[in-house]
C-alpha positions in Angstrom: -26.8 -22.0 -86.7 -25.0 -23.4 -89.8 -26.8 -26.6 -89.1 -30.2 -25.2 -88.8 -30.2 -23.0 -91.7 -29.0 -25.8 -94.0 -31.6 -28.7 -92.8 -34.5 -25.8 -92.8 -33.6 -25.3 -96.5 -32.9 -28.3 -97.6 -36.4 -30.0 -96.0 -38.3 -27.0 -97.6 -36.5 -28.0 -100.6 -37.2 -31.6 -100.6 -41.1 -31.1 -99.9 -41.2 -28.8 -102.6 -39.8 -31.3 -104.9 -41.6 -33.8 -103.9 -44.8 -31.8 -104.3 -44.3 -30.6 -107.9 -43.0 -34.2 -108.9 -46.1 -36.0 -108.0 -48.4 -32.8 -109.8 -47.1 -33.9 -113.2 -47.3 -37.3 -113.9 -45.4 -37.8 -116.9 -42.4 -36.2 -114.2 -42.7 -38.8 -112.0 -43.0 -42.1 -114.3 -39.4 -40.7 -116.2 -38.4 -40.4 -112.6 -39.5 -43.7 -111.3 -38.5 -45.1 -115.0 -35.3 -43.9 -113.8 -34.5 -45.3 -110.4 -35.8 -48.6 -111.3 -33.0 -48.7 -114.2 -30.6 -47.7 -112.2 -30.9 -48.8 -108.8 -33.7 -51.4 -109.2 -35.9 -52.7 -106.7 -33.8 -55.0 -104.6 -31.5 -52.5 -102.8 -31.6 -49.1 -101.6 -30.4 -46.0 -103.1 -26.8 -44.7 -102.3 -25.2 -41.6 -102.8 -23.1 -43.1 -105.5 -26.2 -43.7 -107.8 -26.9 -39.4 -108.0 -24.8 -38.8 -110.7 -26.4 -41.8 -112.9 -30.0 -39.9 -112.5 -29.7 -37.7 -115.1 -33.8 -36.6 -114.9 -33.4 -36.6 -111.6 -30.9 -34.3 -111.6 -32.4 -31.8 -113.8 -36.1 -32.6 -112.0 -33.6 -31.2 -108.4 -32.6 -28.4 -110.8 -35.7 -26.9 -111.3 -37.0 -27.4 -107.9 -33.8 -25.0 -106.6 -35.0 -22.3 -109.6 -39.0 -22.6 -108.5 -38.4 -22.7 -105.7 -35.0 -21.2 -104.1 -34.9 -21.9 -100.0 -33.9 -18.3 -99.7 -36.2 -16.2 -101.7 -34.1 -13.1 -101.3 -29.6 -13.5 -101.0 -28.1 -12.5 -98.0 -27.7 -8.3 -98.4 -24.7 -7.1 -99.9 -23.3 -3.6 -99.5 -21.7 -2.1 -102.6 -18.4 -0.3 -102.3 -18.4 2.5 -104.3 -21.5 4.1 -106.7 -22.1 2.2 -109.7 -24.3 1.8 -112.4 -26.6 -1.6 -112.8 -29.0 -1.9 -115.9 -29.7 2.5 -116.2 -30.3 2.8 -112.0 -27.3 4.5 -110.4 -27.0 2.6 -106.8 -25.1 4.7 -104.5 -21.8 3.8 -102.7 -22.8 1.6 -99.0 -26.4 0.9 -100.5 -27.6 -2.4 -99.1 -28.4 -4.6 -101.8 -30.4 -7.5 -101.8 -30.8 -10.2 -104.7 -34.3 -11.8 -105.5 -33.2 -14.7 -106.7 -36.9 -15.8 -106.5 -38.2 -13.2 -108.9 -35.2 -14.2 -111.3 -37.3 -17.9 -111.6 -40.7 -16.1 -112.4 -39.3 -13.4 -115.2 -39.8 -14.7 -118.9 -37.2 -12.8 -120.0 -34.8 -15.7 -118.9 -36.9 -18.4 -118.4 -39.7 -19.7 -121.2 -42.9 -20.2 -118.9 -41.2 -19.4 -116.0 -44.3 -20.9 -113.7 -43.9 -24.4 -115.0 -42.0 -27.0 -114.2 -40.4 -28.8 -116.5 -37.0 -30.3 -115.9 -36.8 -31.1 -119.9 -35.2 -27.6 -119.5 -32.0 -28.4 -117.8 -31.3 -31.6 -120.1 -29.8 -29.8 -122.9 -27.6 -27.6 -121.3 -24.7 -27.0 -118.9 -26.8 -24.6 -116.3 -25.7 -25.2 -112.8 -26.8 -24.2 -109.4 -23.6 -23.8 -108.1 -22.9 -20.0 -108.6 -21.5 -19.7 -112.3 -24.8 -19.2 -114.0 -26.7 -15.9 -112.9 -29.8 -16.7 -114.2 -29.5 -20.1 -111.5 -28.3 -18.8 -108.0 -29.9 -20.1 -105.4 -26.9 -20.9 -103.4 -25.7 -17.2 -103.9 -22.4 -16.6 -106.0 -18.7 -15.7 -105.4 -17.0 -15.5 -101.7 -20.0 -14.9 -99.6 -22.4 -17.6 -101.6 -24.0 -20.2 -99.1 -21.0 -22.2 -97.2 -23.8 -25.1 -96.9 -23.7 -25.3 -100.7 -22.3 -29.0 -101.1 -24.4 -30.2 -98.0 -27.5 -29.0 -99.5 -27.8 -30.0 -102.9 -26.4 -33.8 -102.0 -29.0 -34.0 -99.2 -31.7 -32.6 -101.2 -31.0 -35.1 -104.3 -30.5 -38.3 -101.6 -33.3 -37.2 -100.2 -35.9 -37.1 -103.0 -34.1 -39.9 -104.6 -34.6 -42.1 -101.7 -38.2 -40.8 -100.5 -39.3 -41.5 -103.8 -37.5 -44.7 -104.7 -38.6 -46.3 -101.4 -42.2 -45.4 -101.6 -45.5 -45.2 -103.3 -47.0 -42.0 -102.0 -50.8 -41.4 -101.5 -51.8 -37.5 -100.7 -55.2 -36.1 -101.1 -55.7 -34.1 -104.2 -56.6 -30.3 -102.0 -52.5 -31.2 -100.6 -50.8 -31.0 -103.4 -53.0 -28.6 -105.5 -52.3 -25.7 -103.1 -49.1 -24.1 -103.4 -49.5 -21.1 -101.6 -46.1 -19.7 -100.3 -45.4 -19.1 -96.6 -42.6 -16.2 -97.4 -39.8 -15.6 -94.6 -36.0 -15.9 -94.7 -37.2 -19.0 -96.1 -39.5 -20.2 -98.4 -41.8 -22.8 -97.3 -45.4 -24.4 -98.1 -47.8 -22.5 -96.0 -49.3 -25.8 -95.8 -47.3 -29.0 -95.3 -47.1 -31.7 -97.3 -48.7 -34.4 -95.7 -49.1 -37.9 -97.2 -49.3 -41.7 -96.9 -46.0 -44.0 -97.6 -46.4 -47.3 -98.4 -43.5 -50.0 -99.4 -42.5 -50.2 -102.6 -39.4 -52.5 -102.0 -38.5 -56.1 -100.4 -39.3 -55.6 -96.5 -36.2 -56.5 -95.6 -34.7 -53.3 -96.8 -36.4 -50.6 -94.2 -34.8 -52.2 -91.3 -36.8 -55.2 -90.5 -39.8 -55.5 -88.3 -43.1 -55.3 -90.1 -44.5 -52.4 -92.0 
């Protein structure tokens, strides 16, 4: 189950990333700018190269805040009746956080609906739990064990999808975002696209592409 839950996340994650990145140009040449500083062209990426992709970073950042792969935290039961924010919330209610609606309200995030990863450059936010505004992963003891498996597979992931190849997807694909809402949040649509070579051949593995 552990397994499951993290790969269905992270992949939702990744193809959201991947979708909002190639929607805004200007994203994806400080991206590609990026990479080819840092990696080049004549190897592949590694996991070691993450932390030197600043934009990167920040670009994987606001994918997890768009677009959290749990909408709504696991429920939490409170202990005793409490106050929160004027509502009184009665001892053994069942409470669940939308981390999902925390992206969209302007009240912590200026235009909330774009993306713009420019946001996370000048700051320390984190997804990790110790910013509430960012919580994707959940917070505290009962946040998401699959935390540090996650966020490395979804950066390696985008890092190398994108790196690797120039992508070709009809313009209807990536213009419709509709959301396929569940215990996780997916494209109702999938993103589906053409990969072609962008590095030496000899890099994919051999054989002919």
């Amino acid at each position: 189950d552990m397994f499951v839950a993290g790969t269905d996340t992270s992949s939702s994650t990744v193809e959201w990333g991947l979708t909002e990145i190639l929607r805004k140009p200007e994203v994806h040449k400080k991206i590609m700018a990026e990479l080819d500083q840092v990696v080049g062209t004549d190897r592949k990426v590694e996991e070691t190269d993450i932390p030197k992709l600043t934009y990167l970073q920040a670009a994987v950042k606001e994918t997890f805040r768009l677009h959290p792969g749990v909408p709504l935290l696991i429920p939490r039961r409170t202990n005793e009746d409490c106050e929160v924010a004027g509502y009184h919330v009665p001892k053994h209610a069942i409470v669940f956080v939308n981390v999902w609606g925390m992206a969209r309200n302007p009240d912590i995030w200026r235009n909330p609906l774009e993306f713009s990863p420019e946001r996370f450059l000048d700051n320390e936010l984190d997804v990790k739990g110790q910013d509430f505004e960012l919580l994707p992963f959940g917070t505290g003891r009962r946040s998401c064990v699959g935390m540090p498996l996650g966020h490395r597979m979804v950066h390696f992931s985008l890092a190398s999808l994108l790196h690797s190849f120039v992508w070709d997807f009809p313009p209807e694909i990536l213009a419709d975002m509709t959301e396929k809402v569940g215990i996780t949040l997916q494209k109702a649509k999938p993103l589906v696209g053409i990969p072609k070579p962008r590095l030496p051949e000899h890099l994919y593995g051999g054989g002919s592409l």
